[in-house]
N, C-alpha and C positions, 0 to 999 in steps of 0.2 A: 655651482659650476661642476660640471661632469669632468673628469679626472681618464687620461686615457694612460693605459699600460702601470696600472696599478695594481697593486696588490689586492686582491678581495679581501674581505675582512674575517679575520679569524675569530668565528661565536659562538663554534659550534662546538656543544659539549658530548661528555660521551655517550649518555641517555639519546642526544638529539643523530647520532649518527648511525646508534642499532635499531634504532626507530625510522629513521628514514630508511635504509635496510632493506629494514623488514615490509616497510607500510612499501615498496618498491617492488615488492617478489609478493607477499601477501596478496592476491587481486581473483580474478575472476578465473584466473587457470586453477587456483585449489578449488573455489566456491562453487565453480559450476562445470568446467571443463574436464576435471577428474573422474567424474561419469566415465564420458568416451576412453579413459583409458582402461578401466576394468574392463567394459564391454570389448575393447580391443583385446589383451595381455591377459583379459581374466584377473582373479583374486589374487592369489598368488603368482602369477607374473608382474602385474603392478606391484605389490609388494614389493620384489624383489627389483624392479625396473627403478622406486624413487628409492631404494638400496643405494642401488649402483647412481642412482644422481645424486644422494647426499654426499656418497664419496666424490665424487667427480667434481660436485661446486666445492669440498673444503680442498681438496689437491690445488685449484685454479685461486682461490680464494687466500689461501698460503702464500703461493709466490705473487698476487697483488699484495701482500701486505709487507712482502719483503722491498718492492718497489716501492711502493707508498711512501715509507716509514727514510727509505735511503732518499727517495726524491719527491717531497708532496706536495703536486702540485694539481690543481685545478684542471680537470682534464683527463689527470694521470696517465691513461691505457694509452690513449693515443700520442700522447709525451715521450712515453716508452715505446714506441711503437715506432716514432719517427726516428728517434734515437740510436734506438740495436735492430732495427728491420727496415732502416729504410725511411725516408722522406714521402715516397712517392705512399707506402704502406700506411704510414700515420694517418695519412689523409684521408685514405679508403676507410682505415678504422672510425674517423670521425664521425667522416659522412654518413657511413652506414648506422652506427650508434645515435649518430642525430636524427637519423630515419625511423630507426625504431619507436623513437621516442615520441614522437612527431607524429605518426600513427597511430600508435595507441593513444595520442592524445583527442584526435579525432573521434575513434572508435569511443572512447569512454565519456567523450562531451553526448555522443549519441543515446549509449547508455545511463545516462541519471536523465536523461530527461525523457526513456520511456519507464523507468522507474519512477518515475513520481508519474507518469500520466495513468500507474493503475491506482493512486489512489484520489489523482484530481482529474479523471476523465474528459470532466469538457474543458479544461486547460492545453492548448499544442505539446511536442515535442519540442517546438525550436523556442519557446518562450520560457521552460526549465531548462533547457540547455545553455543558453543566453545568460540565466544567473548565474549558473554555475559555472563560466566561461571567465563571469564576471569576478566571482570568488578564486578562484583558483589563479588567474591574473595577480587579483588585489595579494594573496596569503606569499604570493613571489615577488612582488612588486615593493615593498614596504622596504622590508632587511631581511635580510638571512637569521635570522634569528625568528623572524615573524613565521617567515617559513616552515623553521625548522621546528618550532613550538606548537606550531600549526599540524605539522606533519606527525608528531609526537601523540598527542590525543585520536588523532584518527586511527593512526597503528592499534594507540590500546585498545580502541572498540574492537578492529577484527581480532588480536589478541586474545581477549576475553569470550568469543565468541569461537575460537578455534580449542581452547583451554576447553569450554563449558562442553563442548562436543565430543572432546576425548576423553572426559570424568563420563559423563552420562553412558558415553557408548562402551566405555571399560567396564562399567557397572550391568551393563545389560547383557554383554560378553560375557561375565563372571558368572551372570545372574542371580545378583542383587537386587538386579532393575528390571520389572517385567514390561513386556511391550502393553500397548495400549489395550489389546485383546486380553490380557491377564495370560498371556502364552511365555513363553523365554525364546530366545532368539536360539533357532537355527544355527549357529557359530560355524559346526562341522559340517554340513549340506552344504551354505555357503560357499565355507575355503575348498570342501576340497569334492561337492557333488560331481565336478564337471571334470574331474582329472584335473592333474598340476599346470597343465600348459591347453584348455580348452580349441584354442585359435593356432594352436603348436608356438614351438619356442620360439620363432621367428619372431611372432609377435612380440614379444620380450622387449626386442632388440629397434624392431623399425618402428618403434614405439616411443626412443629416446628422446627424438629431438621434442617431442612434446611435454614429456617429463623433465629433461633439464632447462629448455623453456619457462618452465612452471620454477623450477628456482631463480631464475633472471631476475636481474634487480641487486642482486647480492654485491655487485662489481659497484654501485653506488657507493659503497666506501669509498672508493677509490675515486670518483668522482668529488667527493668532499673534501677531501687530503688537504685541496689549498686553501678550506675554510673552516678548520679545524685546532680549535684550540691543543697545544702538548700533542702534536702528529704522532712522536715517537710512542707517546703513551697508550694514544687514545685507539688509533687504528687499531695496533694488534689485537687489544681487547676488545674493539668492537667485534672485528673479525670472528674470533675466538668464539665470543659469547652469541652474536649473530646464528652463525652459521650452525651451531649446535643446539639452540633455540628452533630454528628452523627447519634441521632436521628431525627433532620431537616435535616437532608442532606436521608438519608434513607428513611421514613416516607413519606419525600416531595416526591421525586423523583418517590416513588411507589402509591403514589396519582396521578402522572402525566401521568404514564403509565397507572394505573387501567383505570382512566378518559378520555382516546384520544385513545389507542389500544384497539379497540375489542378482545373481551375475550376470540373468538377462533382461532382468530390469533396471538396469545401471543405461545410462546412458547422456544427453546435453540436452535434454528435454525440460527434466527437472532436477533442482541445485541438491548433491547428495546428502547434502545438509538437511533441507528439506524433506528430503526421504526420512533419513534416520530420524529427526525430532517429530517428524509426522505418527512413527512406531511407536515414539515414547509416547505418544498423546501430549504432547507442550500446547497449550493454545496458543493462538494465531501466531504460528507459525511461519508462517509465507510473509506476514508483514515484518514482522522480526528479519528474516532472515533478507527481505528486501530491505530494509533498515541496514544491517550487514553488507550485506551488498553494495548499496548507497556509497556507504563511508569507505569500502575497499574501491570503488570506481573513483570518487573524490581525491583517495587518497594515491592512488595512484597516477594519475592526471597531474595530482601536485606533485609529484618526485617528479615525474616524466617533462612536466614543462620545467622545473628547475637543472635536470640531467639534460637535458635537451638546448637549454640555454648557457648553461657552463661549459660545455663541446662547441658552440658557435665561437663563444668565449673565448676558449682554449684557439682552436682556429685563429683569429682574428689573431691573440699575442703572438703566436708562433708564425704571424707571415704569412699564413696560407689562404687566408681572404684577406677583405678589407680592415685595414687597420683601427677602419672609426667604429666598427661592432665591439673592438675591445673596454670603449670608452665606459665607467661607470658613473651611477650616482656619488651625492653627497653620503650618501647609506652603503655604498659599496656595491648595489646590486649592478650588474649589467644590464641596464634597459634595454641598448637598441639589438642584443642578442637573444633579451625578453622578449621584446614584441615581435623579431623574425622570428622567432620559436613558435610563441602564439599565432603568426599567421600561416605558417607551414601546417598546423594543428586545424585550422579554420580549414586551408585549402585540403589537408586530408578528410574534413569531413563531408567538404562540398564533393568532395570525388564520390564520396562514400552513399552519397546523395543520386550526382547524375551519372555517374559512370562504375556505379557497385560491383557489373557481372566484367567490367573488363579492367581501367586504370587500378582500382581500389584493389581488386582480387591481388594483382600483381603487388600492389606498396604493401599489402598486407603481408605475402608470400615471405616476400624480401624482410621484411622487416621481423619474419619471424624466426628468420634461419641468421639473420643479421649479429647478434648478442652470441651464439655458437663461436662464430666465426671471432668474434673480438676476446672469445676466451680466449681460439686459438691464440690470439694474437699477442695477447699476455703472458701464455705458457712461455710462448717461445722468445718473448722481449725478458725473461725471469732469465731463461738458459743463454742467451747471450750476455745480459745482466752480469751472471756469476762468472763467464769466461773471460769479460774484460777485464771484472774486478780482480779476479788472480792475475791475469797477463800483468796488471799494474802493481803487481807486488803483495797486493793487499791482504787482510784474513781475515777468516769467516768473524772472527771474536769483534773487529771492528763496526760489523752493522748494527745497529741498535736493534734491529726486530732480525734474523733468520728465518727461513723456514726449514723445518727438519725433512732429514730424508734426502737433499741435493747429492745424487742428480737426479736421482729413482721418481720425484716426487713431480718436480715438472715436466719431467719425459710421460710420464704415466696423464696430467695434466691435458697435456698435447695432445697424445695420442686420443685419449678418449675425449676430447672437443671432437677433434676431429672426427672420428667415427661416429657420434651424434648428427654430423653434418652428412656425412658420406651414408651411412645408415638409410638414409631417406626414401634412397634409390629402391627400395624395400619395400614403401609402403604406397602405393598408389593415388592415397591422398596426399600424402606429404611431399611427393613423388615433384610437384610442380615446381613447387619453392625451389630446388635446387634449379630447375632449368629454367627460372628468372632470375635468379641470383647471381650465377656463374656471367652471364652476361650484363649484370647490373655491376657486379664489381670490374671487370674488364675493361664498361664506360668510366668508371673513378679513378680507373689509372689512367685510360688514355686523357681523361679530363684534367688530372694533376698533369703532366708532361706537356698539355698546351697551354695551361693557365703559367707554370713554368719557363716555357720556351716566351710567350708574349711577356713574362716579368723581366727576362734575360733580355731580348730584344730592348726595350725599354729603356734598358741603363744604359743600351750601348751609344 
């Protein structure tokens, strides 16, 4: 019997929530898209650009944990978001996080199935994509647990694979490790042949939304909250440990690359991974690292269709769709926010398919300036947060989790969402997303005030 407006099941341990995380942010913006940012920002302006995003995701990441932790529920951001910014705002938050997710769930069903077709050639595209459609389904479909166990082993492959990359490339940096030619690496040509800022500083900066981009995923704590064993315990330390993992795994990795790939060989051609063990002479390489790959697209896909169906979820309890998407299994899971999740995933890749240079550009655009924008939205549901909690008397000593630094910490939070998003206007490619977006959220409000006005209507 499916069970509606129930509580999801609390299974998730602490291991299972900095792993889901991380296997969330871990994906194809480190493995392969961190090219294009050297080539943009140069060595040292990348450097110093996933700088400024490690800080930017622990400011943002702080005041989710202080929400989390006072109110943990399923959804979170957008829970807090209807809450202290508004009804009409939750919804936009949803929507938008739903979309992100939902998109990339497409893109990466595309993705493993032309990574398997370099090694089974005369096998299709859509016939590995199909299975893996099928898996990713089944590892959410089960229980949260199945998931979350699920989601765990995958992380540690890329894990161990982002670890093996920073010992090797530290060693070759140091020169311990000679490259494959019996040479030592270049280090100082590298960082600093091309001047500090090659592209100038600008690049730096209209560079961001791509770099804190590439941390996204991180807010999935908070998306967990409501099926989380010990919230009060488990969050903050995921958080903590997450985000600081992330930034040595991040930060490292792109010190490794800035310092051994020259600057104008960096680029989305080839994974910079693949560059640097290609120096060391690693055999097969390219399979390995497609191996890698693999499990970071799988793994991603899996957070993204489970974040993606806890937001319809959330939706559905809170009123704002239909009441029966809330309903779950005997196992807890929410199917019928499962299978809309999974077919909004199908119809982003059928887009992806007949309509690539025009619908798809757009969901993609949007869906990538989309996660910015719900940091905003967290900054500032944190700073209303603490103003009610005083109004009502209360004190800091009362919340189980803080975060340090209020007010300095979520103003700083805010503001630099914000400029990540407004930044854009900067750069010519990124330049678009903003002028699909601004009018994509515009339809989510006027769309929340009619879906509103015909609920009202209704009762009268």
């Amino acid at each position: 019997m499916s069970r509606q407006h129930t509580n999801l099941e609390r299974k998730m341990q602490a291991r299972h929530v900095q792993m889901i995380s991380m296997g969330g942010v871990i994906g194809t913006g480190l493995f392969l898209s961190s090219g294009y940012t050297i080539a943009q920002a140069g060595p040292l302006g990348t450097i110093l650009s996933y700088i400024i995003g490690a800080v930017l995701v622990y400011l943002v990441m702080v005041c989710l944990g202080e929400l989390a932790v006072a109110m943990p529920y399923t959804g979170a951001f957008h829970v807090y978001a209807k809450r202290y910014l508004g009804p009409a705002t939750g919804f936009v938050v949803a929507i938008l996080y739903w979309l992100t997710w939902t998109i990339a769930l497409g893109s990466e069903f595309t993705g493993t199935g032309l990574i398997m077709q370099q090694w089974f050639p005369q096998i299709p595209v859509w016939i590995w994509s199909t299975l893996f459609i099928i898996l990713i389904f089944g590892l959410n479909a089960f229980s949260v647990r199945i998931f979350a166990e699920g989601e765990f082993w995958l992380a540690v492959i890329k894990v161990i694979a982002i670890l093996t990359f920073i010992v090797l490339g530290t060693l070759a940096i140091v020169h311990l490790l000679p490259l494959k030619n019996g040479q030592t690496a270049h280090v100082t040509t590298n960082l600093f042949g091309h001047g500090l800022f090659p592209n100038g500083v600008s690049k730096v900066f209209s560079t961001m939304l791509t770099v804190t981009f590439a941390f996204s995923g991180t807010e999935l704590i908070g998306v967990t909250a409501g099926e989380t064993k010990d919230p009060a315990t488990t969050i903050p330390k995921a958080i903590h440990s997450t985000v600081w993992r992330l930034i040595i795994f991040f930060v490292g990795a792109i010190i490794v690359m800035a310092a051994l790939i020259p600057y104008k060989e960096a680029g989305v051609s080839t994974s910079p991974f693949v560059v640097v063990f290609r120096q060391l002479g690693i055999p097969y390489v390219a399979d390995i690292m497609n191996f890698v790959i693999l499990t970071a697209i799988i793994s991603t896909a899996n957070s993204g269709l489970y974040a993606s169906a806890r937001m319809l979820w959330s939706l559905s309890n809170e009123g704002l769709i239909s009441k029966k998407i809330a309903q779950t299994n005997a196992a807890g899971v929410p199917m019928r926010a499962l299978v809309w999740s999974m077919f909004g995933g199908l119809l982003a890749l059928l887009s992806s398919v007949i309509a690539a240079d025009t619908l798809y550009v757009v969901l993609v655009s949007i869906s990538g300036m989309a996660v910015m924008l719900v940091w905003v939205a967290i900054a500032a549901s944190a700073i209303k947060f603490r103003q009610q909690f005083f109004a009502q008397g209360h004190q800091v000593d009362e919340l189980a989790y803080h975060m340090p630094g209020y007010p300095v910490v979520p103003w700083l939070a805010l503001i630099g969402s914000s400029l990540s998003v407004l930044l854009t206007i900067f750069d010519a490619t990124q330049r678009v997303a903003l002028y699909y977006t601004v009018p994509f959220v515009i339809l989510c409000y006027l769309g929340y005030y009619l879906i509103s006005r015909h609920s009202v209507t209704n009762k009268l």
